[in-house]
LOPAMAR-734466 format. One line per 4 residues: number of its first residue (from 1); for each residue y, z, x of N, C-alpha, C. Coordinates in nm, 2 decimals. Atoms other than C-alpha are relative to their C-alpha. Layout:
NUM	Y/Z/X/Y/Z/X/Y/Z/X  ...
***
This chain:
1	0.12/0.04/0.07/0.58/2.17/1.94/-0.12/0.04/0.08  0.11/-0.10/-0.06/0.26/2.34/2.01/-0.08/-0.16/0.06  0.04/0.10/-0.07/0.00/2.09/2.22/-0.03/-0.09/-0.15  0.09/0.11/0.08/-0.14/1.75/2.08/-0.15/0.04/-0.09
5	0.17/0.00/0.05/-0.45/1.75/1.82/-0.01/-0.07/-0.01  0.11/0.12/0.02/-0.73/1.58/1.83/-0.08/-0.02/-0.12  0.02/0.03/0.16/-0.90/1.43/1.54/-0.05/0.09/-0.06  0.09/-0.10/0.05/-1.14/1.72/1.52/0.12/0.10/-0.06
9	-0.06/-0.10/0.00/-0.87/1.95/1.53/0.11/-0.06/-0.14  -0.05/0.08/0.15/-0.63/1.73/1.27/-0.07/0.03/-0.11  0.10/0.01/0.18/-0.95/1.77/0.99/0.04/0.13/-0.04  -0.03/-0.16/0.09/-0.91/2.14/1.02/0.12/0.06/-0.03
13	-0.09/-0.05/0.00/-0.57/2.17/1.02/0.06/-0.06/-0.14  -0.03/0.05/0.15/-0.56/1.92/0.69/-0.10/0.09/-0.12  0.07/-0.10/0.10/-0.82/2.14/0.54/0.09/0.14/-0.01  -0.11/-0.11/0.00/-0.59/2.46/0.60/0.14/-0.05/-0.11
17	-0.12/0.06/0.06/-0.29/2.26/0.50/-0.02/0.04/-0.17  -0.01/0.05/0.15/-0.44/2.16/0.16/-0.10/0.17/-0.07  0.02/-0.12/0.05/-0.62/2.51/0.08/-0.02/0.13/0.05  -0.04/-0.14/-0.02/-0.46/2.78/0.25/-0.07/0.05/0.11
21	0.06/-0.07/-0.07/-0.62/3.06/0.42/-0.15/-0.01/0.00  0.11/-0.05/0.03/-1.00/3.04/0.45/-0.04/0.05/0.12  0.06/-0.06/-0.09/-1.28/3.19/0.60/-0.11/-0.16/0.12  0.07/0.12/-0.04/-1.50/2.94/0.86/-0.08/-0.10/-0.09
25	0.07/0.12/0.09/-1.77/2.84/0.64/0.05/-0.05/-0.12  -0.09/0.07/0.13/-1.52/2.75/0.36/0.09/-0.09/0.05  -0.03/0.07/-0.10/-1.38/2.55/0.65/-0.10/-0.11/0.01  0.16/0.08/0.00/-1.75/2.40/0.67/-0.01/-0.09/-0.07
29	0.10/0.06/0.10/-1.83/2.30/0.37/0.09/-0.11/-0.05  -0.10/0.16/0.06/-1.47/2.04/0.30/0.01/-0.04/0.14  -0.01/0.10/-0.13/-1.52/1.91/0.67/-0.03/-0.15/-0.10  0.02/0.14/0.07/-1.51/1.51/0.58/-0.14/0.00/0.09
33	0.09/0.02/-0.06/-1.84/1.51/0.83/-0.08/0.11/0.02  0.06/-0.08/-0.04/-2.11/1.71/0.89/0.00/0.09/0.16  -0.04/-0.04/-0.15/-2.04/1.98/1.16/-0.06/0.15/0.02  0.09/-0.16/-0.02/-2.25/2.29/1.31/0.14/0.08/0.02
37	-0.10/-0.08/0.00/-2.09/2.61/1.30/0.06/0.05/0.18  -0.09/-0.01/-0.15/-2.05/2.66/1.70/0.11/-0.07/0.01  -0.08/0.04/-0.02/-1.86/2.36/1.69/0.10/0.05/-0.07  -0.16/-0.06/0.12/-1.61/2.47/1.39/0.05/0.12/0.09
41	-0.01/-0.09/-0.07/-1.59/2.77/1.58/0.08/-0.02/0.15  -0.04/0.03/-0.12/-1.52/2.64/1.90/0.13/-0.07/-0.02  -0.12/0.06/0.00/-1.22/2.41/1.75/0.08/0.09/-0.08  -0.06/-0.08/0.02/-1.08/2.70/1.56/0.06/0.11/0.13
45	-0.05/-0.07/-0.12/-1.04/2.90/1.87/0.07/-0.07/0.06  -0.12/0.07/-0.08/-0.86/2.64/2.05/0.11/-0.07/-0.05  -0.12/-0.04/0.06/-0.64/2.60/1.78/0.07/0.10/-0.03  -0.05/-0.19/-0.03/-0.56/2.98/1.78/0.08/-0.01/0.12
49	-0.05/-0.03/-0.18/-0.54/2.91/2.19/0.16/-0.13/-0.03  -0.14/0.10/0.02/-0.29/2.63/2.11/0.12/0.03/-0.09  -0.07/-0.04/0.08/-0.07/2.81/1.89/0.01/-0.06/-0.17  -0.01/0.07/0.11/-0.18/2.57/1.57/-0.01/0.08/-0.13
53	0.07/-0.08/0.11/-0.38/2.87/1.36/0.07/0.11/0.06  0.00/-0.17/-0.04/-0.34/3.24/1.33/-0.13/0.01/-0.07  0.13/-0.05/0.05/-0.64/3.44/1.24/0.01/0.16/-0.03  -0.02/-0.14/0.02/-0.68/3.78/1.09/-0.13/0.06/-0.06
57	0.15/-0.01/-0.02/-1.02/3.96/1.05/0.02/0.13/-0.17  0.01/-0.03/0.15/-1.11/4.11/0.67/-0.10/0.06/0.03  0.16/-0.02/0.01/-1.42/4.32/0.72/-0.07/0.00/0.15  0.06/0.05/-0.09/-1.67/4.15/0.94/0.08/-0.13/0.01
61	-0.06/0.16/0.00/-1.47/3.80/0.84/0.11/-0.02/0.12  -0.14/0.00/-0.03/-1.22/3.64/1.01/0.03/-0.11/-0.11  -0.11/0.11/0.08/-0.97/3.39/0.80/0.13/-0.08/0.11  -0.08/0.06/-0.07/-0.79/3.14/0.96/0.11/-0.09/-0.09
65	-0.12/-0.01/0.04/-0.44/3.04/0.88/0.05/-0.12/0.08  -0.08/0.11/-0.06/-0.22/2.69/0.96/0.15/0.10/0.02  -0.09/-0.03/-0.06/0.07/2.80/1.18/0.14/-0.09/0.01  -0.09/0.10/-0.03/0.23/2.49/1.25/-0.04/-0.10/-0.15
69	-0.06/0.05/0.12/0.38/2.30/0.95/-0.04/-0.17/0.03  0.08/0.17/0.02/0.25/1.95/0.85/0.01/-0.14/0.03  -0.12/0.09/-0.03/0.60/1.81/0.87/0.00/0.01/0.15  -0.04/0.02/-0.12/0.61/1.91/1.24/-0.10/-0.09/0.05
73	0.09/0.11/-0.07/0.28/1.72/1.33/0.06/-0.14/-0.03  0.01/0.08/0.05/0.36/1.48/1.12/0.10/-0.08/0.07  -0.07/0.04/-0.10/0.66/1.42/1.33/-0.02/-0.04/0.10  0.09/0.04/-0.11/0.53/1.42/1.63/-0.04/-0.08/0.00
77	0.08/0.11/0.01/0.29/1.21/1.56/0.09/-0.14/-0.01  -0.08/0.11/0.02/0.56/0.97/1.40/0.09/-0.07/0.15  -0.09/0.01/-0.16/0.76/0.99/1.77/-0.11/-0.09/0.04  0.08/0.09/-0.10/0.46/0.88/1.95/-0.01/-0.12/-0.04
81	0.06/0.16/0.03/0.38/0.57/1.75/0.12/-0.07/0.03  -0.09/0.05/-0.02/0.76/0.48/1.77/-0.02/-0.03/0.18  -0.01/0.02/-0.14/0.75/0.55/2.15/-0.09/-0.10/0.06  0.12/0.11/-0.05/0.42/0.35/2.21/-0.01/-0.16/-0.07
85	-0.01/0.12/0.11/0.44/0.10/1.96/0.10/-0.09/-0.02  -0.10/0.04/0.03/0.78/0.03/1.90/0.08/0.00/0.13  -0.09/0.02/-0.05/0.92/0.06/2.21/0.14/0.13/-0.05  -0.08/-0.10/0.01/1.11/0.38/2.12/0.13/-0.01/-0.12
89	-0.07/0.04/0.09/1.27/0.20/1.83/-0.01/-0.01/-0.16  0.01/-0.06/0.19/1.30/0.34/1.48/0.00/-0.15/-0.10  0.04/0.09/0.05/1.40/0.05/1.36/-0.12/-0.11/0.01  0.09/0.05/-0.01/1.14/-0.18/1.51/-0.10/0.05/-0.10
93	0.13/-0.04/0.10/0.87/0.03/1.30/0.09/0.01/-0.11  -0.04/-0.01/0.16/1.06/0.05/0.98/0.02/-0.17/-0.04  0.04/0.11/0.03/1.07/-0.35/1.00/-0.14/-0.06/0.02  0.15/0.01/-0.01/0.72/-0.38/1.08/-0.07/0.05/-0.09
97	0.07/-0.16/0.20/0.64/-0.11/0.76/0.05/-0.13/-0.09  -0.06/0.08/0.15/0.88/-0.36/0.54/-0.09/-0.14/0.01  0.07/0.11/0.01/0.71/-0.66/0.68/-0.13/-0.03/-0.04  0.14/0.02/-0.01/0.33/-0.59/0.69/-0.07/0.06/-0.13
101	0.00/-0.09/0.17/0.36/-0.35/0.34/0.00/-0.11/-0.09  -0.04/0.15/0.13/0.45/-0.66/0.11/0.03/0.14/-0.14  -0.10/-0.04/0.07/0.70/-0.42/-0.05/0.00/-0.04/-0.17  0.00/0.07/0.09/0.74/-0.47/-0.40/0.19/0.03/-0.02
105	-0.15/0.05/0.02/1.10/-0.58/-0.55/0.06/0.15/0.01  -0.04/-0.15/0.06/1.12/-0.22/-0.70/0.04/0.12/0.17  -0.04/-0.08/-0.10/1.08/-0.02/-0.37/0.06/-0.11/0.12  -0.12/0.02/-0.07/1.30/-0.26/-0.17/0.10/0.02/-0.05
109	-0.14/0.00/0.05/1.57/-0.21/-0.39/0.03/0.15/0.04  0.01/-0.18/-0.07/1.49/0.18/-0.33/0.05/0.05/0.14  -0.02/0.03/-0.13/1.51/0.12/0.03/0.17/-0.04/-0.01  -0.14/0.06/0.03/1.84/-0.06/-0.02/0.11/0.16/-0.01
113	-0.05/-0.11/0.07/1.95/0.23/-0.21/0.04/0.10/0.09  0.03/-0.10/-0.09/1.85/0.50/0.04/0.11/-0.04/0.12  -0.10/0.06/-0.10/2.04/0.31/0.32/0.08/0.00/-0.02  -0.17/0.03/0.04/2.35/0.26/0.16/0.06/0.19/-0.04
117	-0.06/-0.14/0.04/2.38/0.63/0.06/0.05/0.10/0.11  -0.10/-0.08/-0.14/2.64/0.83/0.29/-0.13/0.13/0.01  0.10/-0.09/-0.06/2.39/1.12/0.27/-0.11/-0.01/0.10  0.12/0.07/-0.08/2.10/0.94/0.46/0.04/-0.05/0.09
121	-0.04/0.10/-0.13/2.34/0.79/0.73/0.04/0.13/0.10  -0.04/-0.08/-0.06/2.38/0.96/1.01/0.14/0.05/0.06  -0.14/-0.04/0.01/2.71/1.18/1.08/0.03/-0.04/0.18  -0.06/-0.01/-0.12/2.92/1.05/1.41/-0.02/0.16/0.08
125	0.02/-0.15/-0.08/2.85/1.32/1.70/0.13/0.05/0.02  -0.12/-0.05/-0.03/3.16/1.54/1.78/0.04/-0.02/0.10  -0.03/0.06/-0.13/3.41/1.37/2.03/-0.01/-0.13/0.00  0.02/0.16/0.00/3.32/1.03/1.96/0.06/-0.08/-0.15
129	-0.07/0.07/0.10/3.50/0.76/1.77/-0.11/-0.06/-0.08  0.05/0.11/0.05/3.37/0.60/1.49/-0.02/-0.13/0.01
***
């Protein structure tokens, strides 16, 4: 996994995510915050340098491109909060989600469901007894 983003770098990587390839100032203009163009510029290059974008030049343009997949931050990210938060314990945060969510009947029974299904359990490692 390519380095950590920072929040700056997260907006443009959800802007990319959600519509593709653009050029900077089409990057600009769905920032959630007002942001000069050195800056955009400056956090597009170090998402390039960090392996997060690609970029490919049209003309005079360039277009910048998400590299890294939404699910892999997304992961990531999910690890750290487990590691910092939970104590490195999956469960811990999936009882803390059921507890603080106020679940309704419908998606605990879902939950239920999901758990109990041989697909969703994980398979014994090879060499080791059940």
């Amino acid at each position: 996994m390519p380095p950590r983003l920072t929040s700056a770098e997260l907006q443009v990587m959800q802007i990319l995510w959600e519509h593709g390839e653009l050029k900077p100032a089409d990057i600009q203009e769905r920032f959630v915050r007002k942001i000069k163009n050195p800056a955009l510029r400056s956090i597009l290059a170090i998402l390039v340098q960090k392996g997060h974008l690609v970029r490919r030049k049209e003309g005079k343009a360039y277009f910048y491109k998400a590299k890294t997949r939404r699910q892999s931050v997304f992961l990531s990210r999910l690890r750290e909060l487990v590691d910092v938060f939970c104590q490195g314990s999956s469960e811990a945060l999936l009882m803390n989600l059921i507890k603080t969510q106020k679940l309704s009947e419908e998606e605990l029974v879902a939950l239920k469901r999901l758990a109990d299904d041989p697909e969703t359990k994980p398979k014994p490692e090879k060499g080791s007894n059940p």
